[in-house]
SEMARGU-343528 format. One record per atom (N, C-alpha, C, O): x, y, z; residue number from 1; atom name; residue in three letters. Coordinates in nm, 3 decimals. Layout:
<atoms>
<atom px="X" py="Y" pz="Z" k="NUM" a="CA" r="Ala"/>
...
</atoms>
This chain:
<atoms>
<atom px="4.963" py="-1.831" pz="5.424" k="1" a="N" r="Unk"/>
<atom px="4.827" py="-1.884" pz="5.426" k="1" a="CA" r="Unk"/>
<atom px="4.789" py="-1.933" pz="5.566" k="1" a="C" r="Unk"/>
<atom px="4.672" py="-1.915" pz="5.599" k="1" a="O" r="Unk"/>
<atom px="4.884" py="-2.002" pz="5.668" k="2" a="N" r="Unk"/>
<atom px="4.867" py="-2.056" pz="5.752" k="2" a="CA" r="Unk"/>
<atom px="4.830" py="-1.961" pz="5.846" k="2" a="C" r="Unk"/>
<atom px="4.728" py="-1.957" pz="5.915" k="2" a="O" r="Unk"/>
<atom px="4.913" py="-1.892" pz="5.842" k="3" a="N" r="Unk"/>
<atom px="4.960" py="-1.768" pz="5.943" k="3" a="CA" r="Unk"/>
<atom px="4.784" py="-1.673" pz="5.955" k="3" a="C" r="Unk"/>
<atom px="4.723" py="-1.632" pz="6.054" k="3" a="O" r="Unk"/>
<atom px="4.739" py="-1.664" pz="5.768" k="4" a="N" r="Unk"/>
<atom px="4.585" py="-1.562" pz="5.786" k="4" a="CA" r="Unk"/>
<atom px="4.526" py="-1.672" pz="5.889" k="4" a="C" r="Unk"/>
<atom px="4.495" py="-1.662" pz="6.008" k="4" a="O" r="Unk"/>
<atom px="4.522" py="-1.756" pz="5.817" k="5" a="N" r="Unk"/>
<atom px="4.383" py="-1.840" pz="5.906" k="5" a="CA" r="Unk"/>
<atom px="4.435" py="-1.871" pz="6.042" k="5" a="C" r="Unk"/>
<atom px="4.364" py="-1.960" pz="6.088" k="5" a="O" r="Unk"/>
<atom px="4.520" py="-1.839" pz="6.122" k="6" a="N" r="Unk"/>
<atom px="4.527" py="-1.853" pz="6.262" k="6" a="CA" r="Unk"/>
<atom px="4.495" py="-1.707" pz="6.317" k="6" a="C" r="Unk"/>
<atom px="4.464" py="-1.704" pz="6.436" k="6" a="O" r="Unk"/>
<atom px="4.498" py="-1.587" pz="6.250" k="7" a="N" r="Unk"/>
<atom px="4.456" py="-1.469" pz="6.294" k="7" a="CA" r="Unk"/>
<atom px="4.323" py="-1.468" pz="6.282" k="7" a="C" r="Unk"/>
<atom px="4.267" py="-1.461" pz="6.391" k="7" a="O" r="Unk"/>
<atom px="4.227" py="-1.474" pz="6.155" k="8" a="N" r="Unk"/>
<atom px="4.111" py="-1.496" pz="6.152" k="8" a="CA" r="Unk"/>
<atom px="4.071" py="-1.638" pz="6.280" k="8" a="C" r="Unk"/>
<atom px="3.955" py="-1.614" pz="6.314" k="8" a="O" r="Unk"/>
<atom px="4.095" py="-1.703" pz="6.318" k="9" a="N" r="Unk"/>
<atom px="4.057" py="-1.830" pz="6.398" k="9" a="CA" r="Unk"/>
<atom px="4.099" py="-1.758" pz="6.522" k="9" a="C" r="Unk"/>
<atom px="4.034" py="-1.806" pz="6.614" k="9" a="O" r="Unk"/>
<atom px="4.201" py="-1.638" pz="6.576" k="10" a="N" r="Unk"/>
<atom px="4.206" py="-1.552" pz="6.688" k="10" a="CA" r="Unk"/>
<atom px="4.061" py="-1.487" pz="6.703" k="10" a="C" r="Unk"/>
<atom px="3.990" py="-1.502" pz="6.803" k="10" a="O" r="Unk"/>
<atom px="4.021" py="-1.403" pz="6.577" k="11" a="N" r="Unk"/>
<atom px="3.929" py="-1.299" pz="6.582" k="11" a="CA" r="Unk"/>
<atom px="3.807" py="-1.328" pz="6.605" k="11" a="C" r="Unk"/>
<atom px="3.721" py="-1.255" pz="6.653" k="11" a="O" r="Unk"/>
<atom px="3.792" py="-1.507" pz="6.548" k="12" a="N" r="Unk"/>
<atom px="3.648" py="-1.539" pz="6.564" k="12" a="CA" r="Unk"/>
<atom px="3.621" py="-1.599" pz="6.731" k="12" a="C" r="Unk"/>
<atom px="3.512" py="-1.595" pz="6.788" k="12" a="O" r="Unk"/>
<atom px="3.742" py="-1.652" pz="6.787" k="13" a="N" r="Unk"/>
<atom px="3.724" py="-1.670" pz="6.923" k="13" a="CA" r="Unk"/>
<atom px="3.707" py="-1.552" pz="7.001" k="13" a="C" r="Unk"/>
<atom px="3.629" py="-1.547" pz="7.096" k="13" a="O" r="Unk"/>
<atom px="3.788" py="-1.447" pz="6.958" k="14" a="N" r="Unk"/>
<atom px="3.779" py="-1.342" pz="7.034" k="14" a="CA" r="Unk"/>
<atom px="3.605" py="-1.281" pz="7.031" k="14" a="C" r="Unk"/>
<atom px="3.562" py="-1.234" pz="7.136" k="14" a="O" r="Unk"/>
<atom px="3.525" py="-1.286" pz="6.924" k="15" a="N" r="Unk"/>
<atom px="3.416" py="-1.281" pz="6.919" k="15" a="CA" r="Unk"/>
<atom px="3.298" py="-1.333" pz="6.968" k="15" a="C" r="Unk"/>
<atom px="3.186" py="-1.285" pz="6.986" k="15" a="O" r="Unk"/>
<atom px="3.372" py="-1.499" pz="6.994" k="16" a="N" r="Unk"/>
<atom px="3.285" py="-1.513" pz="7.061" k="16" a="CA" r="Unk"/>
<atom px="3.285" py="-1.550" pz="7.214" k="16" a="C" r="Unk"/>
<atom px="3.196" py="-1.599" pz="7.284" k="16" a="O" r="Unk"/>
<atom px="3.383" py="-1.522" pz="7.238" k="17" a="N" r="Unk"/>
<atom px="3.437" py="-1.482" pz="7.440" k="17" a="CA" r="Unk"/>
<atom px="3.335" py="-1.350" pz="7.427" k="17" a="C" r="Unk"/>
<atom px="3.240" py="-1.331" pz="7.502" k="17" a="O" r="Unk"/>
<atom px="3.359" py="-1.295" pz="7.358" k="18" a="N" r="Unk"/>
<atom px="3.305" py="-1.129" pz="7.391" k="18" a="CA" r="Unk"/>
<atom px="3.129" py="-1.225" pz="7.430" k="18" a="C" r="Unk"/>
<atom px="3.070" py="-1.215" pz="7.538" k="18" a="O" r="Unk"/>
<atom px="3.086" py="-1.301" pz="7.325" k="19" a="N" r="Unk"/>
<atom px="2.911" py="-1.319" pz="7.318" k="19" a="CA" r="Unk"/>
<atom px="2.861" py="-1.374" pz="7.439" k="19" a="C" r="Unk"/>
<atom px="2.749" py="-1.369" pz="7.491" k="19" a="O" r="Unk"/>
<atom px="3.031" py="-1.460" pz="7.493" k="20" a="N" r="Unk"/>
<atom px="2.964" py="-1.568" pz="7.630" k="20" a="CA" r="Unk"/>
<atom px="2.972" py="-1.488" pz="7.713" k="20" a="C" r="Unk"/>
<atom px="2.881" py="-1.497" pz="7.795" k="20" a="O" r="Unk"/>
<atom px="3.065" py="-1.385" pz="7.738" k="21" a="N" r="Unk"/>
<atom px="3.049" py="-1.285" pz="7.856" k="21" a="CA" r="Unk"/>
<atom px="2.940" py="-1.227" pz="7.844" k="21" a="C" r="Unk"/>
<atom px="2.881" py="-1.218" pz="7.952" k="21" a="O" r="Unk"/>
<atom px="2.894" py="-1.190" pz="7.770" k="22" a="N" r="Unk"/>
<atom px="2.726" py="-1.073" pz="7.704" k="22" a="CA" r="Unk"/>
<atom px="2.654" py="-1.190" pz="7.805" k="22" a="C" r="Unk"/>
<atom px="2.635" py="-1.170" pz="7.925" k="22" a="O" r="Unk"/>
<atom px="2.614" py="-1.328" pz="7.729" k="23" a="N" r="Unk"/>
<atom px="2.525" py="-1.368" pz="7.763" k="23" a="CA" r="Unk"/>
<atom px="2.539" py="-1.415" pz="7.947" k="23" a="C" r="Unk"/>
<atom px="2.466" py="-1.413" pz="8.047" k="23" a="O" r="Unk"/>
<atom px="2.641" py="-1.443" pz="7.920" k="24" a="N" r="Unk"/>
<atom px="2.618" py="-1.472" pz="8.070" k="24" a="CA" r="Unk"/>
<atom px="2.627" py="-1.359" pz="8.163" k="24" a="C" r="Unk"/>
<atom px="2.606" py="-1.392" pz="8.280" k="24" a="O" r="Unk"/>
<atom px="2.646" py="-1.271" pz="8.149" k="25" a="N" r="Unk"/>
<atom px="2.635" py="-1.121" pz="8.214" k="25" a="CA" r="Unk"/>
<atom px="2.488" py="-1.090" pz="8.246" k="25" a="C" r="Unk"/>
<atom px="2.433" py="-1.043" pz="8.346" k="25" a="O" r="Unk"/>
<atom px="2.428" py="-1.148" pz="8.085" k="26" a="N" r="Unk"/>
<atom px="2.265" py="-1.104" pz="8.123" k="26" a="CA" r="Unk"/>
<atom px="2.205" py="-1.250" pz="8.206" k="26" a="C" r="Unk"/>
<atom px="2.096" py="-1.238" pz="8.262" k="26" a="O" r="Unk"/>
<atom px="2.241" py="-1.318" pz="8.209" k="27" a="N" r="Unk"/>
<atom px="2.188" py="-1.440" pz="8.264" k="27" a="CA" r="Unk"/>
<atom px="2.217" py="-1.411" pz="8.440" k="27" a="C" r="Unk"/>
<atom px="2.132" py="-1.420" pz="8.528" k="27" a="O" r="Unk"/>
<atom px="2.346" py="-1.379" pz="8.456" k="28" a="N" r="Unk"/>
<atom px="2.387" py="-1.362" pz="8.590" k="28" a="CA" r="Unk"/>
<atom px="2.254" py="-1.217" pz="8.661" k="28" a="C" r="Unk"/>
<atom px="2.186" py="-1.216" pz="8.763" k="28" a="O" r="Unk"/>
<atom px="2.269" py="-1.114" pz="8.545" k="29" a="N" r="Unk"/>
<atom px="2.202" py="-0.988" pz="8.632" k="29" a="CA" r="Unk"/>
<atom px="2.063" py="-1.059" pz="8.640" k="29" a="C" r="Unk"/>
<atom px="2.008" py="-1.042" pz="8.750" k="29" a="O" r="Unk"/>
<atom px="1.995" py="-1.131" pz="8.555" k="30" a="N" r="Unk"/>
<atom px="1.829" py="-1.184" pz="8.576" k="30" a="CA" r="Unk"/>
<atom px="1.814" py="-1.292" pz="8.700" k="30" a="C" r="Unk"/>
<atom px="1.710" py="-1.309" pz="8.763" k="30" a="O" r="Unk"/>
<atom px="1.921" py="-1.351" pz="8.720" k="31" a="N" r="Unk"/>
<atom px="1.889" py="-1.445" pz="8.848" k="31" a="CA" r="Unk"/>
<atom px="1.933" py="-1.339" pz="8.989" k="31" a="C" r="Unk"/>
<atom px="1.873" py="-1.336" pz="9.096" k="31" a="O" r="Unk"/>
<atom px="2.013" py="-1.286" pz="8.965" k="32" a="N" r="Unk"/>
<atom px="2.012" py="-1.191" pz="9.066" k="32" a="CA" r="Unk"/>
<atom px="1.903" py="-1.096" pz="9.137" k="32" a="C" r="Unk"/>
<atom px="1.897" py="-1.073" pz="9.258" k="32" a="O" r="Unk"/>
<atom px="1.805" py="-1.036" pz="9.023" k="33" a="N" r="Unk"/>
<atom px="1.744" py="-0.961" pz="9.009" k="33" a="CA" r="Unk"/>
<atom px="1.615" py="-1.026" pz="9.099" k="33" a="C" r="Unk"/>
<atom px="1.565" py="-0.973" pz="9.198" k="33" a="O" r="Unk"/>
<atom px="1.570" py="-1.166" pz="9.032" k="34" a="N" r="Unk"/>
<atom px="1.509" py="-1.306" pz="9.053" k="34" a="CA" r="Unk"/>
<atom px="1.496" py="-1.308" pz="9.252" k="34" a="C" r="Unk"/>
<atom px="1.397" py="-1.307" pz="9.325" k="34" a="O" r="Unk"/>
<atom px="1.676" py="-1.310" pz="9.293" k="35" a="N" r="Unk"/>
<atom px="1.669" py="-1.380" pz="9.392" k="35" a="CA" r="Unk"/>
<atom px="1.632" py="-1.224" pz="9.501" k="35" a="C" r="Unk"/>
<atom px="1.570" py="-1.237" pz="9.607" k="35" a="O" r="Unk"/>
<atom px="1.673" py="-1.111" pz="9.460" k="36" a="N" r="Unk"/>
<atom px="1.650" py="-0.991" pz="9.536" k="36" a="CA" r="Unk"/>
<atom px="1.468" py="-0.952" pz="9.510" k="36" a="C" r="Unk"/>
<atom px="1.409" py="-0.863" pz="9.571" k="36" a="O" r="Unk"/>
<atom px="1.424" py="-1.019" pz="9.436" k="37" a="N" r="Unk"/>
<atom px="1.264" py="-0.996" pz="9.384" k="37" a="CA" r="Unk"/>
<atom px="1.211" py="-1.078" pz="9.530" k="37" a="C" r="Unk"/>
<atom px="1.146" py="-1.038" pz="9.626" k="37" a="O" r="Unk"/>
<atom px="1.265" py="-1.195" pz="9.501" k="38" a="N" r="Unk"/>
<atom px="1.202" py="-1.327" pz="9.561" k="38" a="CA" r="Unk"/>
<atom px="1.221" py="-1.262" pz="9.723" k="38" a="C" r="Unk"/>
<atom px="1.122" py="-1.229" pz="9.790" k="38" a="O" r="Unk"/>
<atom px="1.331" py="-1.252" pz="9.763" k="39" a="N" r="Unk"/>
<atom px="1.380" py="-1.156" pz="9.927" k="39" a="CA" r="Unk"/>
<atom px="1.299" py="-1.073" pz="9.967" k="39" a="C" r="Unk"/>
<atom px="1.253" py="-1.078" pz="10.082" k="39" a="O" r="Unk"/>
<atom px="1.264" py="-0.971" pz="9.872" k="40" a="N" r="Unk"/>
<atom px="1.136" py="-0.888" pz="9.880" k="40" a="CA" r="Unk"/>
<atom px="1.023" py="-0.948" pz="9.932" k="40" a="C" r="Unk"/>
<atom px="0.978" py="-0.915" pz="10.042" k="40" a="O" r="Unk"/>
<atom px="0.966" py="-1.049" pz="9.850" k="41" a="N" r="Unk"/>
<atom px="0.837" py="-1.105" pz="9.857" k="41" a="CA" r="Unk"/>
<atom px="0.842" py="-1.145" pz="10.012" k="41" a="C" r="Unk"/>
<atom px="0.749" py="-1.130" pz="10.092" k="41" a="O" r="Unk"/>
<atom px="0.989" py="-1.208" pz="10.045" k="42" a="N" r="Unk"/>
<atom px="0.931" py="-1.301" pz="10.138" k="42" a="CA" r="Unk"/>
<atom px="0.946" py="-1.181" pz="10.290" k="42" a="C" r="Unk"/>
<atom px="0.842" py="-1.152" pz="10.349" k="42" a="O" r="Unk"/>
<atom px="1.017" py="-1.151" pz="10.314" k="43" a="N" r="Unk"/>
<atom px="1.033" py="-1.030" pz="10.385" k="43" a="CA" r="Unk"/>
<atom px="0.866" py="-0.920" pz="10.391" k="43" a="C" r="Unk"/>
<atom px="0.863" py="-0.824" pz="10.468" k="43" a="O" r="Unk"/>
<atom px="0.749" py="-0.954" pz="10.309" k="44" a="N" r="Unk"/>
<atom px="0.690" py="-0.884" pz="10.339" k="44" a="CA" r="Unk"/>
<atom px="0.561" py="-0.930" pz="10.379" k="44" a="C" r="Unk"/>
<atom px="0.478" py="-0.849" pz="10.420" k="44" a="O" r="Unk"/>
</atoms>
């Protein structure tokens, strides 16, 4: 019994490492995107 619920309690962390990388992946490419937008502007 012990043993399921430490595999299930693996799988759900593992799920949600996967969500914080997602989100912060998209968070990282939009400020990036942001600061190469902003470079543009000012450069012209």
């Amino acid at each position: 019994m012990k043993r399921k619920l430490l595999r299930e309690d693996i799988s759900l962390s593992n799920i949600g490492l996967k969500a914080l990388q997602m989100s912060t992946s998209r968070y990282y490419k939009k400020s990036v995107s942001n600061l190469l937008y902003e470079r543009e502007c000012s450069t012209l």
